[in-house]
C-alpha positions in Angstrom: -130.0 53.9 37.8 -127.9 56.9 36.4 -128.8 58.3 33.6 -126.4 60.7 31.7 -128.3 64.0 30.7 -126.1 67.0 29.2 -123.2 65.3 29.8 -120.2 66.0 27.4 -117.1 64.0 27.0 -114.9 62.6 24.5 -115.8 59.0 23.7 -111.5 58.3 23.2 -112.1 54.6 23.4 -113.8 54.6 20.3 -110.9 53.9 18.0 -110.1 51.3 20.4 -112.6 49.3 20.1 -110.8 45.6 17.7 -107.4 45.1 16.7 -107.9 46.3 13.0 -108.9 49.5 13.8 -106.7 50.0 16.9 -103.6 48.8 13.8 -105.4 51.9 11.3 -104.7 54.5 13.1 -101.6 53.3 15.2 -99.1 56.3 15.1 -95.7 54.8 15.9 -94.9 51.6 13.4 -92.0 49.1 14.3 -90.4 47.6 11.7 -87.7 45.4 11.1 -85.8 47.9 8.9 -85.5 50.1 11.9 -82.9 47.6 13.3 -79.2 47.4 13.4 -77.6 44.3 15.2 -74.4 44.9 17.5 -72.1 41.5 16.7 -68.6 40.9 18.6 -65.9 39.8 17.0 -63.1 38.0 17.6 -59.6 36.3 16.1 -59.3 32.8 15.9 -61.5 29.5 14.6 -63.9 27.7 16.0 -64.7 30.2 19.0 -68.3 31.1 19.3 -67.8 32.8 23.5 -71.1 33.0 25.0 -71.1 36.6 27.6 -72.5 35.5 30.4 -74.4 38.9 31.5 -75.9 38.7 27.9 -78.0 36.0 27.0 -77.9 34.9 23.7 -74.9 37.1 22.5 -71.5 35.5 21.6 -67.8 36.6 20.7 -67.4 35.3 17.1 -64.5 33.9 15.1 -64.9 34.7 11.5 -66.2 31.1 10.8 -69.2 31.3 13.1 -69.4 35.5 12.2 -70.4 33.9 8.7 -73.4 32.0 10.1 -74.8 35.1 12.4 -74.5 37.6 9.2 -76.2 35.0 7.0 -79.1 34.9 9.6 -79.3 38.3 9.5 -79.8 38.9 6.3 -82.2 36.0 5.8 -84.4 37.5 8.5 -84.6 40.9 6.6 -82.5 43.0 8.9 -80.6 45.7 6.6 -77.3 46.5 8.9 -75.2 45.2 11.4 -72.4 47.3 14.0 -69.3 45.6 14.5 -67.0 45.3 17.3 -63.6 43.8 17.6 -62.2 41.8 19.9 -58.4 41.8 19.4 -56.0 39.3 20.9 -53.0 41.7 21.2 -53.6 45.4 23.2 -50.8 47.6 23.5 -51.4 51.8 24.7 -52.0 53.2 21.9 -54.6 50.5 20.4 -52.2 49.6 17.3 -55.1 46.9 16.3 -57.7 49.3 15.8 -56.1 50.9 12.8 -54.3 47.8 11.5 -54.9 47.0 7.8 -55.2 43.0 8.8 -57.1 43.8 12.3 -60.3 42.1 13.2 -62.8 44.6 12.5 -61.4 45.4 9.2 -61.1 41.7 8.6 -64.9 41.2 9.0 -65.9 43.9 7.2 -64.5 42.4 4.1 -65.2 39.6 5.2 -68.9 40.7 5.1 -69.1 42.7 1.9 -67.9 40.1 0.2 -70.4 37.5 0.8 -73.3 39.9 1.2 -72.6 43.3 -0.4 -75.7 44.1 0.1 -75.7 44.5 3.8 -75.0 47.7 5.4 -71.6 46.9 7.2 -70.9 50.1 10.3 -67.8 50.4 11.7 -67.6 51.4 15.1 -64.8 53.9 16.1 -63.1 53.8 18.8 -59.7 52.6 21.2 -61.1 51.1 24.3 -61.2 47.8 22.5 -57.7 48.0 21.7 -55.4 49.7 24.1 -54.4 48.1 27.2 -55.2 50.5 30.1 -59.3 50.5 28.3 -59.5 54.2 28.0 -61.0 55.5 24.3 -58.2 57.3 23.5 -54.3 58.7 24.2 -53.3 59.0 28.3 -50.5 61.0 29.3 -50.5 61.1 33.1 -53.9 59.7 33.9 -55.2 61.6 31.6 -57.1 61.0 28.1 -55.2 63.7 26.0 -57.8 65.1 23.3 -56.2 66.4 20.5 -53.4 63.7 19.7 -55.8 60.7 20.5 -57.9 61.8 17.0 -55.2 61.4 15.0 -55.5 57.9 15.8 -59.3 57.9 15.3 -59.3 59.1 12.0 -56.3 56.5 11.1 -58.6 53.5 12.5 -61.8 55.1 10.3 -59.7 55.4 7.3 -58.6 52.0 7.6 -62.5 50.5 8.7 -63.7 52.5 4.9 -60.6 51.3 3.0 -61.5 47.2 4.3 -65.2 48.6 2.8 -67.0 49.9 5.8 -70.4 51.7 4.5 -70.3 53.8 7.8 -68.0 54.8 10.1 -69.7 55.2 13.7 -67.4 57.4 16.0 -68.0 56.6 19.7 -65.1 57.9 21.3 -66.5 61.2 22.3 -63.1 63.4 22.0 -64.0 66.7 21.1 -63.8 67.3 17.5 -63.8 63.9 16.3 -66.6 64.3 13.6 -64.4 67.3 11.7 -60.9 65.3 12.0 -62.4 62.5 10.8 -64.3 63.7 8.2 -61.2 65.7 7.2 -59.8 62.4 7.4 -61.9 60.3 5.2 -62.6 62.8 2.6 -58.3 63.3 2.1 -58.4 59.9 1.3 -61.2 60.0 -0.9 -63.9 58.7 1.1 -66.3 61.5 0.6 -69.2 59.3 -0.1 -68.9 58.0 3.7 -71.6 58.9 6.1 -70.2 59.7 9.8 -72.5 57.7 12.1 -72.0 59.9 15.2 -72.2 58.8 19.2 -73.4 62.7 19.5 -75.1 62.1 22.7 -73.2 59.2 25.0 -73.8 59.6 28.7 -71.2 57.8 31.5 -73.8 55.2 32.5 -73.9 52.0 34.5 -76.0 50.5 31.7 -72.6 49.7 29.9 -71.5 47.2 32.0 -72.4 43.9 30.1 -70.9 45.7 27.0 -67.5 45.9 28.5 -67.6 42.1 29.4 -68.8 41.2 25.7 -65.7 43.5 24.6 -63.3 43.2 27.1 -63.2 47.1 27.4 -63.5 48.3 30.9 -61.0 51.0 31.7 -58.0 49.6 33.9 -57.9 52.6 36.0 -60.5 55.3 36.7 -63.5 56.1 34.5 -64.8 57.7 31.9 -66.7 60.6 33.0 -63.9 63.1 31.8 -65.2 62.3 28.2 -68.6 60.5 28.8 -71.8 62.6 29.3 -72.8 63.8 33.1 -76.7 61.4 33.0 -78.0 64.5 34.8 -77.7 67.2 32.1 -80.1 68.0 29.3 -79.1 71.3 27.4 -75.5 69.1 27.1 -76.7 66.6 24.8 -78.0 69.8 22.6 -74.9 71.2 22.2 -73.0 67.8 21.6 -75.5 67.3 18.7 -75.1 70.4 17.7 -71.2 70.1 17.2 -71.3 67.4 15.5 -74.2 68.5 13.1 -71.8 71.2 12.3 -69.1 69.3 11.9 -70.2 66.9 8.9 -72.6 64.1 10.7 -74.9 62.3 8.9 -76.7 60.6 11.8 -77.1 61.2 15.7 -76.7 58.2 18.1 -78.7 58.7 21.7 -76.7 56.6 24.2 -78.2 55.1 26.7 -81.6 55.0 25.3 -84.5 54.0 27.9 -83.5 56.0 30.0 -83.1 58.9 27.9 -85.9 59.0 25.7 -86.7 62.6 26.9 -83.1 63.4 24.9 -83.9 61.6 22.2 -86.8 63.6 21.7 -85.2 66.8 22.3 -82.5 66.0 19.5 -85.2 65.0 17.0 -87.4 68.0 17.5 -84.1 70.5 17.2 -82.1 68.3 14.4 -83.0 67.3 10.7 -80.7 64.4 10.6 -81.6 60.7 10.9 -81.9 59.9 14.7 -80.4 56.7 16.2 -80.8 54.8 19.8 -78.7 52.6 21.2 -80.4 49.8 23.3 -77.3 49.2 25.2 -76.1 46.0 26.7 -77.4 47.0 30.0 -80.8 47.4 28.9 -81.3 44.4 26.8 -80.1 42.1 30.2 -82.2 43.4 32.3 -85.2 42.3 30.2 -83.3 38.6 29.4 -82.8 38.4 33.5 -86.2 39.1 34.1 -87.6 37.2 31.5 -85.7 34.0 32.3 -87.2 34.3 36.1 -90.8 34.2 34.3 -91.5 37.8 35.5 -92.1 39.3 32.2 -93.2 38.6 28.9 -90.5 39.0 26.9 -91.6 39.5 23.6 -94.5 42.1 24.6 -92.0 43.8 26.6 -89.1 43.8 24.1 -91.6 45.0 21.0 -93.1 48.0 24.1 -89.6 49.1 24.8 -87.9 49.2 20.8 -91.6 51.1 20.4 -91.1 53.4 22.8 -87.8 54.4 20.9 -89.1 55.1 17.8 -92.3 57.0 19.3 -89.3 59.2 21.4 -87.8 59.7 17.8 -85.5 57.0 16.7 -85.5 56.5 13.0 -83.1 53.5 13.5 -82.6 51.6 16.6 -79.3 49.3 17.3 -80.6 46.5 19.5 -78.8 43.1 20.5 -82.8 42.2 20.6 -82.8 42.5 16.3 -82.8 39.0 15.8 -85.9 38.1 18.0 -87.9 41.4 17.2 -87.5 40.6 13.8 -88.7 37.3 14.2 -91.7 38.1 16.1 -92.9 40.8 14.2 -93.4 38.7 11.1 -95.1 36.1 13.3 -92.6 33.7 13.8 
């Protein structure tokens, strides 16, 4: 028999030891407040699309939008992200900044029958114009300077329809200052900027663009988009954009860039924010509907391991379920 003379260690696996205490001195807490839920958008009645590479997500018409928001609220999550789905694209996204266009339709819509919900405008062209690029091109090219002019007209527009924040993703330089220029000319001082600080060209997109019929019609992205293998990037894209008037950072991707997320947090004061992207949350539907995975105890790890990377808010097309399942139900 071995007996264990004059032998030190830590006994870790103390605290360990039932759930209660394991729950007392748990250091990363998910809650449902943490969540905001991405919902699509579209014009019409009756029209409730599913995507097919994303289980459980639809296109809405305003109709059925009314019966997702309700849902959310009743389930105790505090904000949703909306994206629009316009019928009409022309190439200089005319929809995006229309007073009667779909996004600034549903936001009304929204506040109006639950005021209390936070209601966040995303920002951006790709939606809207038909060759799927985020901004102006002028001989293949995405033009910087003249495509934030229409940014801050379609932010403008989201906060006049009632937006409480505008969430640029477009990643133009200088969008943060023209459209907080923007928004505070018109009065809209009181408007927080929800950045996309940090938004890498990924592959993880890809369901994303078939829930918003966004993919570009000719090349890519990557002129605007992040490069996924830089680090000391994202610092200085945070770092603009802090100095620039933003209220909150967005990480995008975010599994696969949790070492970012944590870089930004530990160098930044503002609230941080990961975006479970459409790429992420299929991979874990796909595998879960083959019976490989638990879905829940995977879905609750991997929103965890956000906040524990530093997320203080985490947009998640999971919301619904994580909200469910951490009350139990």
């Amino acid at each position: 028999m071995f007996i264990l003379i004059n032998l030190n260690f830590r006994r870790n696996r103390r605290l360990r030891n039932t759930a209660t205490l394991r729950s007392m001195v748990r250091e990363t807490v998910l809650q449902k407040e943490d969540f905001i839920y991405p919902i699509f958008v579209v014009e019409g009645e009756d029209i409730k699309n599913p995507v097919a590479s994303m289980p459980g997500v639809y296109q809405l018409s305003l109709d059925h939008f009314a019966k997702e928001i309700e849902e959310v609220v009743e389930l105790g999550i505090p904000s949703i992200i909306l994206f629009g789905v316009p019928n009409e694209k022309d190439a200089v996204g005319t929809q995006a900044y229309a007073e009667d266009g779909i996004v600034q339709r549903a936001i009304r819509f929204a506040k109006e029958r639950h005021p209390e919900l936070v209601v966040i405008a995303d920002t951006c062209l790709c939606q809207y114009t038909d060759h799927g690029h985020c901004g102006v091109v002028e001989g293949g090219y995405v033009v910087n300077d003249k495509s934030l002019d229409l940014l801050v007209q379609t932010a403008v527009s989201q906060a006049k329809a009632g937006a409480d924040i505008i969430a640029p993703s477009n990643m133009m330089d200088g969008f943060v200052a023209a459209i907080r220029q923007g928004l505070d000319e018109q009065g809209f001082e009181n408007i927080p900027i929800m950045s996309y600080a940090v938004k890498y060209a990924s592959s993880y997109y890809g369901p994303f663009r078939d829930a918003a019929h966004s993919s570009p019609q000719s090349g890519d992205r990557k002129t605007y988009q992040m490069d996924s293998a830089n680090r000391m990037e994202a610092l200085r894209e945070a770092e603009a954009d802090v100095e620039e008037g933003a209220d909150f950072l967005i990480v995008k991707p975010a599994l696969s860039y949790l070492d970012i997320m944590r870089d930004v947090k530990n160098n930044f004061t503002l609230p941080v924010v990961a975006y479970n992207v459409s790429g992420e949350y299929s991979m874990i539907k796909a595998a879960a509907q083959n019976g490989w995975i638990n879905e829940q105890e995977i879905v609750i790890e991997t929103l965890t391991s956000m906040k524990r990377a530093g997320a203080d808010l985490i947009m998640t097309y999971h919301a619904k379920d994580a909200a469910r399942w951490l009350e139990g139900k």
